[in-house]
C-alpha positions as a Markdown table, in Angstrom:
| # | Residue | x | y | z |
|---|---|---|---|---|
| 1 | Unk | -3.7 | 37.8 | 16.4 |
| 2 | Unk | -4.6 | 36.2 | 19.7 |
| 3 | Unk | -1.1 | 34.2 | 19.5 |
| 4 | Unk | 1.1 | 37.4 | 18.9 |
| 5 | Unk | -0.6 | 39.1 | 22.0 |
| 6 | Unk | -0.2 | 36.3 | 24.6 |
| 7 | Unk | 3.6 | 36.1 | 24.0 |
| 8 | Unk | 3.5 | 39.7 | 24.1 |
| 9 | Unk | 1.9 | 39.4 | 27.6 |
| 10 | Unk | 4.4 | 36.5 | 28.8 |
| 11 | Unk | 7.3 | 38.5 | 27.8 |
| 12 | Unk | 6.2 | 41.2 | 30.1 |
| 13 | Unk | 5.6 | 38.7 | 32.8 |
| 14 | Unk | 8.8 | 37.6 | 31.8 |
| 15 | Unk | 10.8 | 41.0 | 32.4 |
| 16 | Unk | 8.6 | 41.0 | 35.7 |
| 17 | Unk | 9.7 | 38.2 | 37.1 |
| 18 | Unk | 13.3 | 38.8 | 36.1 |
| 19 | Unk | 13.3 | 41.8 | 38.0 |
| 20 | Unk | 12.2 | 39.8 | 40.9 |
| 21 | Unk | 14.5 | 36.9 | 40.2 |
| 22 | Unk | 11.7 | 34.9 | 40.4 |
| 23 | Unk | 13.8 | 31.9 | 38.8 |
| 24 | Unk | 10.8 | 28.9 | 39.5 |
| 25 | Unk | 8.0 | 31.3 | 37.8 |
| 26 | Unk | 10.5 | 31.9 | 35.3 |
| 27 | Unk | 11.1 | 28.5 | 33.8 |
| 28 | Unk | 7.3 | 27.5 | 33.9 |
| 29 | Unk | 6.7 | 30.8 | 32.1 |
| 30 | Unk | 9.0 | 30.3 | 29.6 |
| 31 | Unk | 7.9 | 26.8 | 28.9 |
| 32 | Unk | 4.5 | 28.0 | 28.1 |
| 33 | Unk | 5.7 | 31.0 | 25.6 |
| 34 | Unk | 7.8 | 28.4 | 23.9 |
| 35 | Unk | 3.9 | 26.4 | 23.6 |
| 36 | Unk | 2.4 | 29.1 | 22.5 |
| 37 | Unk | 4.7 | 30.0 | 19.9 |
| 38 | Unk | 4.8 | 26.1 | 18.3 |
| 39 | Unk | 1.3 | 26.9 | 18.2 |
| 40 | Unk | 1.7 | 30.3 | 16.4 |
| 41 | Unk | 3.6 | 28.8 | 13.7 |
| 42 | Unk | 1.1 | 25.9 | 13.3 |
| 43 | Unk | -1.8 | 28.0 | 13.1 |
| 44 | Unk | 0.6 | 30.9 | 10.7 |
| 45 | Unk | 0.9 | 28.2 | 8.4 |
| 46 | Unk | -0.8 | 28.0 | 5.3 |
| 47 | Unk | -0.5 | 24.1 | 4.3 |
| 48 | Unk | -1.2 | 21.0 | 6.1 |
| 49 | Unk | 0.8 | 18.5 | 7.7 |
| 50 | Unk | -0.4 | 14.9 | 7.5 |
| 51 | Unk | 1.9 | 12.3 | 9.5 |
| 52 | Unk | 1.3 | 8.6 | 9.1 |
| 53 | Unk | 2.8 | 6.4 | 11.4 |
| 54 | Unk | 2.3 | 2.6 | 12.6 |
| 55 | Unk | 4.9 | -0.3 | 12.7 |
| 56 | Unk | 6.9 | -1.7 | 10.4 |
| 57 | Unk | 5.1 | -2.9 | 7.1 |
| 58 | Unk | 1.7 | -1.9 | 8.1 |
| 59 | Unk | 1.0 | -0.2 | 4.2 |
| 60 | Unk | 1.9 | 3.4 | 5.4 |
| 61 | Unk | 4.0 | 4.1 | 2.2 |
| 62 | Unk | 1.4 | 2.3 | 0.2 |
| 63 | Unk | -1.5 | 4.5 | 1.8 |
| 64 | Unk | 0.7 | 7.7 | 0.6 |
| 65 | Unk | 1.4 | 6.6 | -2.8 |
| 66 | Unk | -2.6 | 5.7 | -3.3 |
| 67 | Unk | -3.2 | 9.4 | -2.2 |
| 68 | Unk | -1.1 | 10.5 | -5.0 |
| 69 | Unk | -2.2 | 8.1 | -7.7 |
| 70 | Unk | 1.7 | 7.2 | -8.1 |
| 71 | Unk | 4.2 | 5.2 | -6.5 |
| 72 | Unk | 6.3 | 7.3 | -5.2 |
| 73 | Unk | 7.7 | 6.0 | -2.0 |
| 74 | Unk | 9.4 | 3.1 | -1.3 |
| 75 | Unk | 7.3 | -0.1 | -0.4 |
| 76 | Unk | 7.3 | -3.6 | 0.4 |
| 77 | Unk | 7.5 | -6.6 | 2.9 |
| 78 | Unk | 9.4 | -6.0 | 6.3 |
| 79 | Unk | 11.3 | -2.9 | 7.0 |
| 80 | Unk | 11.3 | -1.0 | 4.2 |
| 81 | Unk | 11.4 | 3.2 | 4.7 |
| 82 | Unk | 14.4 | 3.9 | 7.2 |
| 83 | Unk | 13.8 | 7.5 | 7.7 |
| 84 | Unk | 10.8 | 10.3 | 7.2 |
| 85 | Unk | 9.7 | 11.2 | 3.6 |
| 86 | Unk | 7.8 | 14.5 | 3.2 |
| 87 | Unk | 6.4 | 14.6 | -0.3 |
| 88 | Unk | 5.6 | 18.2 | -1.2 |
| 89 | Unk | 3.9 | 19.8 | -3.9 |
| 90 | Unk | 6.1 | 22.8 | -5.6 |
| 91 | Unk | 5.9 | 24.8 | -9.0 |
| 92 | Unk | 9.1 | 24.6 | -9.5 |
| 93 | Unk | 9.9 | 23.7 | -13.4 |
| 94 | Unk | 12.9 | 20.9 | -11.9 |
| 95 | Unk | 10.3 | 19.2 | -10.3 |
| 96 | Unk | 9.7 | 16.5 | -9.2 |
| 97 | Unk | 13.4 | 16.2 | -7.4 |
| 98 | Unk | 14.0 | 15.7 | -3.8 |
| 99 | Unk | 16.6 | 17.2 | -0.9 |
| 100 | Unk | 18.2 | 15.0 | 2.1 |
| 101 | Unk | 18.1 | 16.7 | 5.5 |
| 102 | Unk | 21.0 | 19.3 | 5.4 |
| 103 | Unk | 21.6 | 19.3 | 1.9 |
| 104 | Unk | 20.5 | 21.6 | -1.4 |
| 105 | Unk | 21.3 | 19.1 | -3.5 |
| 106 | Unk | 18.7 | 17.6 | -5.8 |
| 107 | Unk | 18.2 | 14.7 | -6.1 |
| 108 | Unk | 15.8 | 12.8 | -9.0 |
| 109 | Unk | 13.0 | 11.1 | -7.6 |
| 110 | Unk | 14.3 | 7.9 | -8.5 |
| 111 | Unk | 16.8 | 7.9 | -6.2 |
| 112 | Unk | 14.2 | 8.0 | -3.0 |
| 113 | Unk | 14.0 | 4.1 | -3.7 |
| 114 | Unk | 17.9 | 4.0 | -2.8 |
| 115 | Unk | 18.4 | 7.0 | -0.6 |
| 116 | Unk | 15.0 | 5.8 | 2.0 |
| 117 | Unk | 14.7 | 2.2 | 1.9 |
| 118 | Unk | 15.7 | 0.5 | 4.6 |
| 119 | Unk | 17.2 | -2.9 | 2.2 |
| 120 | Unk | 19.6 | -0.7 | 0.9 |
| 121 | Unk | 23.3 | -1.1 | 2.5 |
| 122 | Unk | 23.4 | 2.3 | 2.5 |
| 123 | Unk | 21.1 | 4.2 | 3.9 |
| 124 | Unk | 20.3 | 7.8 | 5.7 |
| 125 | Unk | 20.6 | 7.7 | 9.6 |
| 126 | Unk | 17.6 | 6.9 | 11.8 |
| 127 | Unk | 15.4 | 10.1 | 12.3 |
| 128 | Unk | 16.8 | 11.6 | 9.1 |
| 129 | Unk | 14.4 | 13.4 | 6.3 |
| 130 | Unk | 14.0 | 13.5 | 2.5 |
| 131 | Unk | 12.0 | 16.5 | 0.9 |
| 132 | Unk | 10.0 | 14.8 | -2.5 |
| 133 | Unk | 9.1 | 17.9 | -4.2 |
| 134 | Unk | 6.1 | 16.6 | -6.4 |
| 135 | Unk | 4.8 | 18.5 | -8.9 |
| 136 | Unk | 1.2 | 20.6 | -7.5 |
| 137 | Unk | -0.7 | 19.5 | -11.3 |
| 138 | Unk | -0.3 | 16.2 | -10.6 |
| 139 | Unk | -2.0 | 15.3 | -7.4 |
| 140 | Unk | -5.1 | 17.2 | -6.0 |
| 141 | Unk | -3.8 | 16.8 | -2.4 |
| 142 | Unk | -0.9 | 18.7 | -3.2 |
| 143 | Unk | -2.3 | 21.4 | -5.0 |
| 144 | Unk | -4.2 | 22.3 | -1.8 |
| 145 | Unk | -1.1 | 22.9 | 0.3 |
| 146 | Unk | -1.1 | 19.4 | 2.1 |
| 147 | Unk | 2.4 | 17.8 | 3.1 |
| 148 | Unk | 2.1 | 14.2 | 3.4 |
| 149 | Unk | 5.0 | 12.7 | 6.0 |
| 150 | Unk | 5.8 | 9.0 | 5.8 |
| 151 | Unk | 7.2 | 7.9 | 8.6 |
| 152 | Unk | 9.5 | 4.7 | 9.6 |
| 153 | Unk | 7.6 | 2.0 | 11.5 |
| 154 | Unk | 7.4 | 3.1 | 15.8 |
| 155 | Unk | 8.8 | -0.2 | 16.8 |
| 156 | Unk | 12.1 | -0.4 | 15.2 |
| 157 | Unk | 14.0 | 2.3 | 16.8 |
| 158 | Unk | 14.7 | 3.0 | 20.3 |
| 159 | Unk | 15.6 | 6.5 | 19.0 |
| 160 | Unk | 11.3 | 7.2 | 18.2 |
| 161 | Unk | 10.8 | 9.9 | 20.6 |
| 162 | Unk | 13.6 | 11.8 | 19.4 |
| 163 | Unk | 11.6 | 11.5 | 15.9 |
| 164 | Unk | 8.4 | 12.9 | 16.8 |
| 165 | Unk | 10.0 | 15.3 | 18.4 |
| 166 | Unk | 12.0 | 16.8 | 15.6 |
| 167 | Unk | 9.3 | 15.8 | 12.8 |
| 168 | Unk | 6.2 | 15.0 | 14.3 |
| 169 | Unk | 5.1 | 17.6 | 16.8 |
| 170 | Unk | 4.2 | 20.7 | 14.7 |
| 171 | Unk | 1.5 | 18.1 | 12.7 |
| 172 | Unk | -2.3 | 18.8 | 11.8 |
| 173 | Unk | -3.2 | 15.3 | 11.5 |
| 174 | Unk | -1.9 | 12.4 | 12.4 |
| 175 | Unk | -2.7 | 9.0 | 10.7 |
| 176 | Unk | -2.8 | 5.5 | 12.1 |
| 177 | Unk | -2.0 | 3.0 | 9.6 |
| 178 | Unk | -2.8 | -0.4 | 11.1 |
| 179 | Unk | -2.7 | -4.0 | 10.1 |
| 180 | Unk | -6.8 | -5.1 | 10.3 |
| 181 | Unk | -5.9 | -8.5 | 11.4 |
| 182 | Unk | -3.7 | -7.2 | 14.5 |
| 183 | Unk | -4.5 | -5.2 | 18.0 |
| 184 | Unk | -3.0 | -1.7 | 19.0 |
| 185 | Unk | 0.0 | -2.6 | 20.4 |
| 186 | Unk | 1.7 | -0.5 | 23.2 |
| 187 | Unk | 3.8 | 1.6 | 20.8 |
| 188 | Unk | 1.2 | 3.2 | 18.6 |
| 189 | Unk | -1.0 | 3.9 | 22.4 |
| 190 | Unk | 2.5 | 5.8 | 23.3 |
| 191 | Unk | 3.1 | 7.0 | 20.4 |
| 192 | Unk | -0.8 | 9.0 | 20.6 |
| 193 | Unk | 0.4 | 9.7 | 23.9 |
| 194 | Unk | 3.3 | 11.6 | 22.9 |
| 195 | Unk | 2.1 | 13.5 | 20.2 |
């Protein structure tokens, strides 16, 4: 693979330029292997990655949940999802259930309304993730390997770059949800900027 022999090549160069403690060629060269091996693991991937993202109550939860033919995900007027949802499909027989970032613990669906939405008084921290495991029978998307992330609206957190970066950036697709009677506003331009 094309991938597996460039950082093959750059960790040559690497060792190279080591030996000539080359220390400026060495950071820029090590900035590009760490590229090219996000981009190995995108294209080593067998499913898709689907983000949606907008501001705040623009229907991207509603958008998901049509996709699946089920309402999964938490919706409704204002600020409702306070972190990323990644629905999954899985084979597993305990399905559906669902995981919080850092934990094994399963959850039942249900409790996505609870653990995600932002009305809640309490709720998981900003940038935070819950794993819906859905079953693959249920929803064609699913059964064809694609992940659909939901994410929390790009104007409510000061915090958003640290987001895309830990969710966002090893995405196949990303999806603007907008509101048809409003502009672009400068958040969703920087946002396509940074991803």
């Amino acid at each position: 693979d094309i991938f597996h022999r460039l950082e093959d090549v750059l960790s040559s160069t690497l060792a190279i330029f080591h030996k000539g403690n080359r220390s400026d060629e060495i950071r820029d060269v090590q900035t590009f292997a760490s590229q090219v091996g996000a981009i190995r693991d995108v294209v080593d991937r067998d499913s898709m990655k689907v983000v949606f993202f907008g501001r705040t109550s623009n229907g991207k939860s509603s958008c998901i949940n049509a996709m699946l033919h089920e309402r999964i995900l938490p919706t409704g007027i204002g600020h409702t999802t306070s972190c990323f949802l990644s629905v999954q499909g899985t084979d597993s027989p305990d399905a559906p259930y669902l995981l919080t970032s850092g934990s094994e613990e399963k959850h039942e669906v249900e409790t996505v309304q609870q653990l995600a939405s932002a009305l809640q008084e309490t709720s998981l921290q900003d940038g935070s993730v819950v794993h819906v495991f859905w079953p693959r029978e249920r929803c064609r998307l699913l059964r064809a390997d694609v992940e659909l992330v939901d994410s929390p609206g790009i104007d409510i957190s000061a915090n958003s770059d640290t987001w895309i970066d830990k969710v966002c950036t090893d995405a196949d697709v990303f999806v603007l949800v907008s509101n048809a009677e409003s502009t672009l506003m400068t958040t969703e331009k920087q946002f396509f900027h940074k991803v």
